[in-house]
C-alpha positions as CSV (number, residue, x, y, z in Angstrom):
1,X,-138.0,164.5,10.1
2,X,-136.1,166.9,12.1
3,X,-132.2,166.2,12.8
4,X,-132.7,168.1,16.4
5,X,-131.9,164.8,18.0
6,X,-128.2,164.9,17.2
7,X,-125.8,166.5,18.8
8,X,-123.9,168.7,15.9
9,X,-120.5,170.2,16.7
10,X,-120.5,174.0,16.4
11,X,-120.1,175.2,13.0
12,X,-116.9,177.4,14.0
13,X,-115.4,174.5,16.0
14,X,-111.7,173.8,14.3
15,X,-110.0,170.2,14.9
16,X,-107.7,171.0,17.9
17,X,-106.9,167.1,19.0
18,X,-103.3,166.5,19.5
19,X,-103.7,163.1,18.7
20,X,-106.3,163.2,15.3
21,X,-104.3,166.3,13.8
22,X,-101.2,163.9,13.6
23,X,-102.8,161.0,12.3
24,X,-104.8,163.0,9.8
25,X,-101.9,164.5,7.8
26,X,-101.7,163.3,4.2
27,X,-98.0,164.3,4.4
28,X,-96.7,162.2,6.4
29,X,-94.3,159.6,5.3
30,X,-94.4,157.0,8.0
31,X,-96.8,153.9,7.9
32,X,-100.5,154.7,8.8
33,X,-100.6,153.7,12.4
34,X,-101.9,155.0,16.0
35,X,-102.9,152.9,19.3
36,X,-104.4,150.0,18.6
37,X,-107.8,150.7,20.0
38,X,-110.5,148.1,21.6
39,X,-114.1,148.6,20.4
40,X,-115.6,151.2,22.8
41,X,-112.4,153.5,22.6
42,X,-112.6,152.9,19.3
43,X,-116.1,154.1,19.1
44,X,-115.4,157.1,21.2
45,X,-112.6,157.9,19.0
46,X,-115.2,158.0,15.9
47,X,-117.5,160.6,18.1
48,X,-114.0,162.8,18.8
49,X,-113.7,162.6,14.7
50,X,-117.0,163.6,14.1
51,X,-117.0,166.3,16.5
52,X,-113.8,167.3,15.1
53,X,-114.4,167.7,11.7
54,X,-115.6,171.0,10.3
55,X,-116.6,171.2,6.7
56,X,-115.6,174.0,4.1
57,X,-117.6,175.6,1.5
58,X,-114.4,175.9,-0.9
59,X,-114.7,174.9,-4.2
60,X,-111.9,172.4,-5.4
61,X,-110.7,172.9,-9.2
62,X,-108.9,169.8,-8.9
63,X,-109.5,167.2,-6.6
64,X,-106.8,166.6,-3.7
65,X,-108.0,163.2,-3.0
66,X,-108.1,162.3,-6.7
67,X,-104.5,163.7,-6.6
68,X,-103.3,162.0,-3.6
69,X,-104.3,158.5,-5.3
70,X,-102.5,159.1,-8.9
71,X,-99.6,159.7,-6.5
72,X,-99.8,156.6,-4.3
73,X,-100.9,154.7,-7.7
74,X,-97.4,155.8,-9.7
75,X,-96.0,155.5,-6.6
76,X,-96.9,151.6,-5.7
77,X,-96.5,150.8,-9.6
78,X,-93.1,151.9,-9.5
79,X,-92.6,150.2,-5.9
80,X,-93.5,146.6,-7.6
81,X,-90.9,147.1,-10.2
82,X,-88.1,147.7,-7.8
83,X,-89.5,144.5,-5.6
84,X,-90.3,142.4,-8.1
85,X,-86.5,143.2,-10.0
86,X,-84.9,142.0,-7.3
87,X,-83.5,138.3,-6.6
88,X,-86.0,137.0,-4.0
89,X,-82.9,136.1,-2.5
90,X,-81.7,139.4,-2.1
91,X,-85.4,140.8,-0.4
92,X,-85.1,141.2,2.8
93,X,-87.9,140.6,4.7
94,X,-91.6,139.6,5.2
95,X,-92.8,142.6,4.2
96,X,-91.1,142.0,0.7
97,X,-92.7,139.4,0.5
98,X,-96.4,140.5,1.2
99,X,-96.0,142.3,-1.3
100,X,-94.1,140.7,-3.8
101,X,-96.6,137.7,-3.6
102,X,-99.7,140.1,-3.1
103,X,-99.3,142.6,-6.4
104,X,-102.3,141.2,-8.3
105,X,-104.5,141.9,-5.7
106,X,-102.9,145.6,-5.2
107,X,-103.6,145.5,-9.3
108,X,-106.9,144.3,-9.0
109,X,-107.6,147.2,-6.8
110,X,-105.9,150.4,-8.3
111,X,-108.1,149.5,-11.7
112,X,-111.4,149.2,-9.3
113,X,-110.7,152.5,-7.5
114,X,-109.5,154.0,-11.1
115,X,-113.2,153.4,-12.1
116,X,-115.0,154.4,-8.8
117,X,-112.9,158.0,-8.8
118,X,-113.4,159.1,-11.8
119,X,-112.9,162.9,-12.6
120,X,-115.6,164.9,-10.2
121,X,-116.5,161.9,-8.4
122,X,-115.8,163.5,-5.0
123,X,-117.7,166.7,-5.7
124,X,-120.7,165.9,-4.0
125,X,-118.8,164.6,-1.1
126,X,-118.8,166.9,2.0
127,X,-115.2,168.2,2.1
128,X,-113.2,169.4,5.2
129,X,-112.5,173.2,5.2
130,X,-109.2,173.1,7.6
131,X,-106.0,171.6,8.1
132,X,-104.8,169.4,7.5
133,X,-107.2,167.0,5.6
134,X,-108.3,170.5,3.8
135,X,-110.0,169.5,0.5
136,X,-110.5,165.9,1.3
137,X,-113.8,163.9,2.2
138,X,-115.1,164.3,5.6
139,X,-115.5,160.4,5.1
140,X,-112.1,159.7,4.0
141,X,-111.3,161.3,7.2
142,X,-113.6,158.6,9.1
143,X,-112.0,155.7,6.6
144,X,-108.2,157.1,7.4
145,X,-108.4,156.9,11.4
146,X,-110.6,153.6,11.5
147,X,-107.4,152.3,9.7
148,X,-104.8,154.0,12.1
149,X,-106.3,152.8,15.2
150,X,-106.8,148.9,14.3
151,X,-103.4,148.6,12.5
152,X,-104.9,148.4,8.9
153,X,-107.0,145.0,10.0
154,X,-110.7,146.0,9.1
155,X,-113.7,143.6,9.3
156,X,-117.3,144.6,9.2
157,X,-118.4,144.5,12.3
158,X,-115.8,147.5,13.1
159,X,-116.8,149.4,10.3
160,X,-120.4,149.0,11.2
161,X,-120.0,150.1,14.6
162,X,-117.7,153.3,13.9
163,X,-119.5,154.0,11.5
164,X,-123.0,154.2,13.9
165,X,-120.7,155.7,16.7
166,X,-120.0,158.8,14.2
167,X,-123.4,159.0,13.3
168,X,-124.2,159.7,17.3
169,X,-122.6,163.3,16.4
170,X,-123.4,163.7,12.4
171,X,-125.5,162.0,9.9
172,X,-123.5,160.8,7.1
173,X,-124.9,161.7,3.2
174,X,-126.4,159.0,1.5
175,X,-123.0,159.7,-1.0
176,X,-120.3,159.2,1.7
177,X,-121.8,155.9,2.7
178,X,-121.9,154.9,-0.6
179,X,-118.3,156.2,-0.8
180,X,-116.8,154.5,1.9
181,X,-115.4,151.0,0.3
182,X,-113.7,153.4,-2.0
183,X,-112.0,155.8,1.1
184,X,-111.2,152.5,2.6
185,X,-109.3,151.4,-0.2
186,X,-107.4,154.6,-1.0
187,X,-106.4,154.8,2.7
188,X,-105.1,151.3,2.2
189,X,-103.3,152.2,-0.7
190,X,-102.0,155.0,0.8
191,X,-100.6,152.8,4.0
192,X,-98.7,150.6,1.4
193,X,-97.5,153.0,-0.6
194,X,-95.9,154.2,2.6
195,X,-94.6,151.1,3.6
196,X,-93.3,150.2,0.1
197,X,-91.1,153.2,0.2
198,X,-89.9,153.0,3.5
199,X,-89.0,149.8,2.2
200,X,-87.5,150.4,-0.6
201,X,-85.2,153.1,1.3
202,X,-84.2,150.8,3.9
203,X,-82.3,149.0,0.9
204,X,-80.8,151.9,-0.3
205,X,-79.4,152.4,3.0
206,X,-78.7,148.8,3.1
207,X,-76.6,149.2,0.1
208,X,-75.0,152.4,1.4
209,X,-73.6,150.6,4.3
210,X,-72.5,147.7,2.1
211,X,-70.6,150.2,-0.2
212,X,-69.0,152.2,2.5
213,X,-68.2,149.1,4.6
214,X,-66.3,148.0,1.1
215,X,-64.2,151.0,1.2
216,X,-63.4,151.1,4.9
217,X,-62.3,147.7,5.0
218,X,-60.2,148.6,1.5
219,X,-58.6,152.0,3.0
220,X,-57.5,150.4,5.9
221,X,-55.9,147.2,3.7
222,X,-53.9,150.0,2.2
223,X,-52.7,151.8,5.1
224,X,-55.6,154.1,5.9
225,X,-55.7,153.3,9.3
226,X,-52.4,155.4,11.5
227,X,-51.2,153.9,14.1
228,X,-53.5,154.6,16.6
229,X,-55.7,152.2,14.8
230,X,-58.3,154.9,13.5
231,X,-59.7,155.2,10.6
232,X,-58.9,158.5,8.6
233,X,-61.6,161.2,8.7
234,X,-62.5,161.6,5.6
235,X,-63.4,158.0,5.9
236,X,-65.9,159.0,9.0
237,X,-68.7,161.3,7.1
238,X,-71.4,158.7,7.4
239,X,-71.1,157.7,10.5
240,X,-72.1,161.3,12.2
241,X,-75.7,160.6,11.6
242,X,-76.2,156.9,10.7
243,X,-79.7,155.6,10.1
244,X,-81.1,152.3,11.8
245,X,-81.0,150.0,8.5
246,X,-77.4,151.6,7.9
247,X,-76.2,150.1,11.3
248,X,-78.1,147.2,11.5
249,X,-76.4,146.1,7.7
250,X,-73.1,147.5,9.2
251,X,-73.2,145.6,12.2
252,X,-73.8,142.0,10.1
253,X,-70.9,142.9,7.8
254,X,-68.5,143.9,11.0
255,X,-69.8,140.0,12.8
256,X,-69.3,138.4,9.5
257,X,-65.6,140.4,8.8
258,X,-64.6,139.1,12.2
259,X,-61.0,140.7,14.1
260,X,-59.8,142.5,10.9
261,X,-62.9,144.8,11.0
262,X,-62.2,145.4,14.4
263,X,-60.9,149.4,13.5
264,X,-63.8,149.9,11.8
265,X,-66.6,148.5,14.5
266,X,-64.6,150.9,17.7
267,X,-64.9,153.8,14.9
268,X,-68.9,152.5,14.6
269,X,-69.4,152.4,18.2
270,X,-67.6,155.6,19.0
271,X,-70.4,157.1,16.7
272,X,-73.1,156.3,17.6
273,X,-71.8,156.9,21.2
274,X,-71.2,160.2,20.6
275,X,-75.2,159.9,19.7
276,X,-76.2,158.6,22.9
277,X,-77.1,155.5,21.0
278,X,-75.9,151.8,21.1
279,X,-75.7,149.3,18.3
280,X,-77.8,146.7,20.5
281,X,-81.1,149.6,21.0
282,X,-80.7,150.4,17.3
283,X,-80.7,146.9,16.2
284,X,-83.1,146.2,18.2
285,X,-85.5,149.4,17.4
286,X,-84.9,148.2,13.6
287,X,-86.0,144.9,13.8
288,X,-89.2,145.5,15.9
289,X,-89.9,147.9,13.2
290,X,-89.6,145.6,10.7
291,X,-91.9,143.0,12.7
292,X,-94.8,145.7,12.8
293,X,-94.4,146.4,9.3
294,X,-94.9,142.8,8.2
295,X,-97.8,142.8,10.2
296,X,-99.4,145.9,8.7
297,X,-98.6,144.9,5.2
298,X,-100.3,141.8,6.2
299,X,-103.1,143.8,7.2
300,X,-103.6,146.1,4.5
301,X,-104.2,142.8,2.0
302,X,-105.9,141.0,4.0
303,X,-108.6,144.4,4.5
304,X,-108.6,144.4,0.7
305,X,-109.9,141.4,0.4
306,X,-112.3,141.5,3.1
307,X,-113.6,144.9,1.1
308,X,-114.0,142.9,-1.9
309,X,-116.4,140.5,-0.1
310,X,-118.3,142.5,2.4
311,X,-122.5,143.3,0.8
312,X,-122.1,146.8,0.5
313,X,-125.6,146.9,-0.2
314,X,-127.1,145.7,3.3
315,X,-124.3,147.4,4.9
316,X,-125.7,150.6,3.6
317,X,-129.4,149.7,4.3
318,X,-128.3,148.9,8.0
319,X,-126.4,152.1,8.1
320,X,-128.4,154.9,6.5
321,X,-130.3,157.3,8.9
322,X,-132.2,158.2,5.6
323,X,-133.1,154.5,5.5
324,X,-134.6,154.7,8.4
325,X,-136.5,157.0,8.4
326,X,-137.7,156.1,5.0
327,X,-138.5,152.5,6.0
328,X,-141.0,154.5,8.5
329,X,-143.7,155.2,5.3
330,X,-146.5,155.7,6.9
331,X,-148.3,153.2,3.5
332,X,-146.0,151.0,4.7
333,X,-145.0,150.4,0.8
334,X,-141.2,151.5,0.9
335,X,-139.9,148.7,3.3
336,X,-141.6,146.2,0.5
337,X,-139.8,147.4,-2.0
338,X,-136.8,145.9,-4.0
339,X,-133.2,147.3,-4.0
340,X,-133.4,149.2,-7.4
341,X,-136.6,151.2,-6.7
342,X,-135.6,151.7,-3.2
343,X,-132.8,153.4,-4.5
344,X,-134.3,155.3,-7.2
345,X,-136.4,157.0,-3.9
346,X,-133.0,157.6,-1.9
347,X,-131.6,159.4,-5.4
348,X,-134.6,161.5,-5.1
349,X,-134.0,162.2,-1.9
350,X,-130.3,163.6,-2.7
351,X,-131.3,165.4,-5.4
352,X,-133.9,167.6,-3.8
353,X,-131.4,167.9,-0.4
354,X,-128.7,169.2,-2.8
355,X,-131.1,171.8,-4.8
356,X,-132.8,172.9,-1.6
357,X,-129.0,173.3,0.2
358,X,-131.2,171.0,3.3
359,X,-130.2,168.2,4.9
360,X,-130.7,164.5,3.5
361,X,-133.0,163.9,6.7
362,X,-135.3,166.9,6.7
363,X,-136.0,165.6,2.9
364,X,-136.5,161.9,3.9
């Protein structure tokens, strides 16, 4: 059957959105997160994508995507040792303990994907030819800005209708269908590998404060504060460009210290007025970040589990355009038949698209 129907994005079209080219960066260090989108912008956001997404004829000697999840997998490994060696006590915050509660099912799921991807697995996978998602899975691409745009919180009925809203512009393979649990999962992965290490570094900065606040409070018990009540410069390095968690730990340590820390808070606020900032916005900032965090660590286990349980199997029958078409047989024998011959057919199917360099549909 002829594919004329769909509307195909010209083949020297380049991804030029201000707002996908951001979110599609496997670079970035923040959390995996864009607007929250309702259904039909969502939707309309997976017909941008498709549009958007240009393929490359590059072959890749080693596999970015495979690359990108030994990364996140050391990465997260070496994130649960640091969470887990720490007095519960000591963790601070929600998002600590998502995790810290959640690392068998994060487990559980870095073995799964370690036997979906092995070596090559991707190579039949259509693969983006420019920036910045070069290399990777045009479907990983679909996987990675479902997740942005609904905060990490997946259920099927989401993934069934972005999924049939990119299809309005281009067909998906029979193979990135099949694929997209896995991209689910590795973008999931990725989004708490993220947030574990944006974690982790806001308790290095915590500690920073801690150890500087130490030695403030010592040099001015020893005379390092003149009599203009100021702390002595050499004292002031870390305060020219603070970072949220290293207030917000410096402000609780000033409360708790009480009128003796008093030099040491006008030196803080001086600061950070020099800035343009105050300690209020900043401890504010930092604690509504920390709030969203939870909440998308929450997500991102909660969507691993949800992966786990959805029937992959109908969800591809439902979803295929080659399915469709297939189930059209004029003998009216394939719809009749069971799951393992009806895929024996679709394997066919790939196999001749591949050789022939056609598309799956013009085969089916």
């Amino acid at each position: 059957m002829s594919s004329s129907f769909l509307e195909l994005p010209s083949p020297t079209a380049k991804v030029t959105d201000s707002e996908i080219l951001p979110l599609l960066d496997p670079q970035r260090q923040g959390p995996i997160r864009a607007e929250l989108l309702g259904m039909e912008r969502l939707e309309s956001q997976a017909r941008r994508l498709a549009a958007a997404c240009v393929l490359g004829q590059r072959q890749w000697v080693n596999s970015p995507l495979l690359k990108r999840f030994v990364e996140n997998q050391r990465a997260l490994i070496k994130a649960r040792r640091e969470i887990l060696g720490h007095d519960r006590q000591e963790v601070q915050g929600i998002d600590a303990d998502w995790l810290a509660d959640n690392f068998h099912i994060v487990d559980d799921v870095l073995r799964e994907v370690c036997q979906d991807l092995p070596q090559g697995y991707d190579e039949v996978l259509p693969k983006l030819g420019v920036p910045p998602l070069s290399g990777f899975p045009r479907v990983y691409a679909l996987a990675l800005t479902l997740i942005a745009h609904t905060d990490s919180e997946l259920d099927e009925p989401k993934i069934t209708r972005f999924v049939k809203a990119f299809q309005e512009v281009v067909p998906l393979t029979i193979g990135e269908l099949w694929a997209l649990p896995t991209m689910f999962r590795l973008v999931l992965l990725e989004n708490l590998r993220r947030l574990a290490e944006q974690m982790l570094r806001r308790w290095e900065e915590r500690q920073r404060a801690e150890r500087w606040f130490e030695q403030a409070m010592a040099a001015a018990e020893s005379a390092g504060i003149d009599g203009s009540g100021k702390l002595p410069e050499a004292q002031l390095a870390p305060l020219k460009e603070p970072s949220g968690p290293f207030v917000v730990r410096l402000v609780q340590l000033l409360r708790d210290q009480g009128p003796a820390a008093a030099p040491v808070q006008r030196r803080l606020e001086a600061a950070l007025t020099a800035l343009g900032q105050e300690s209020d916005e900043i401890l504010s900032r930092e604690h509504h970040r920390q709030a969203v965090n939870q909440i998308t660590v929450g997500n991102c286990v909660l969507s691993l589990r949800l992966l786990s349980a959805v029937d992959w199997n109908s969800f591809f029958e439902r979803s295929s355009l080659v399915e469709k078409i297939l189930r059209e047989d004029p003998a009216g024998v394939y719809p009749h038949q069971d799951f393992a011959t009806s895929d024996r057919y679709r394997k066919v199917v790939e196999s001749i698209a591949r050789e022939s360099k056609a598309d799956e549909l013009t085969v089916a």
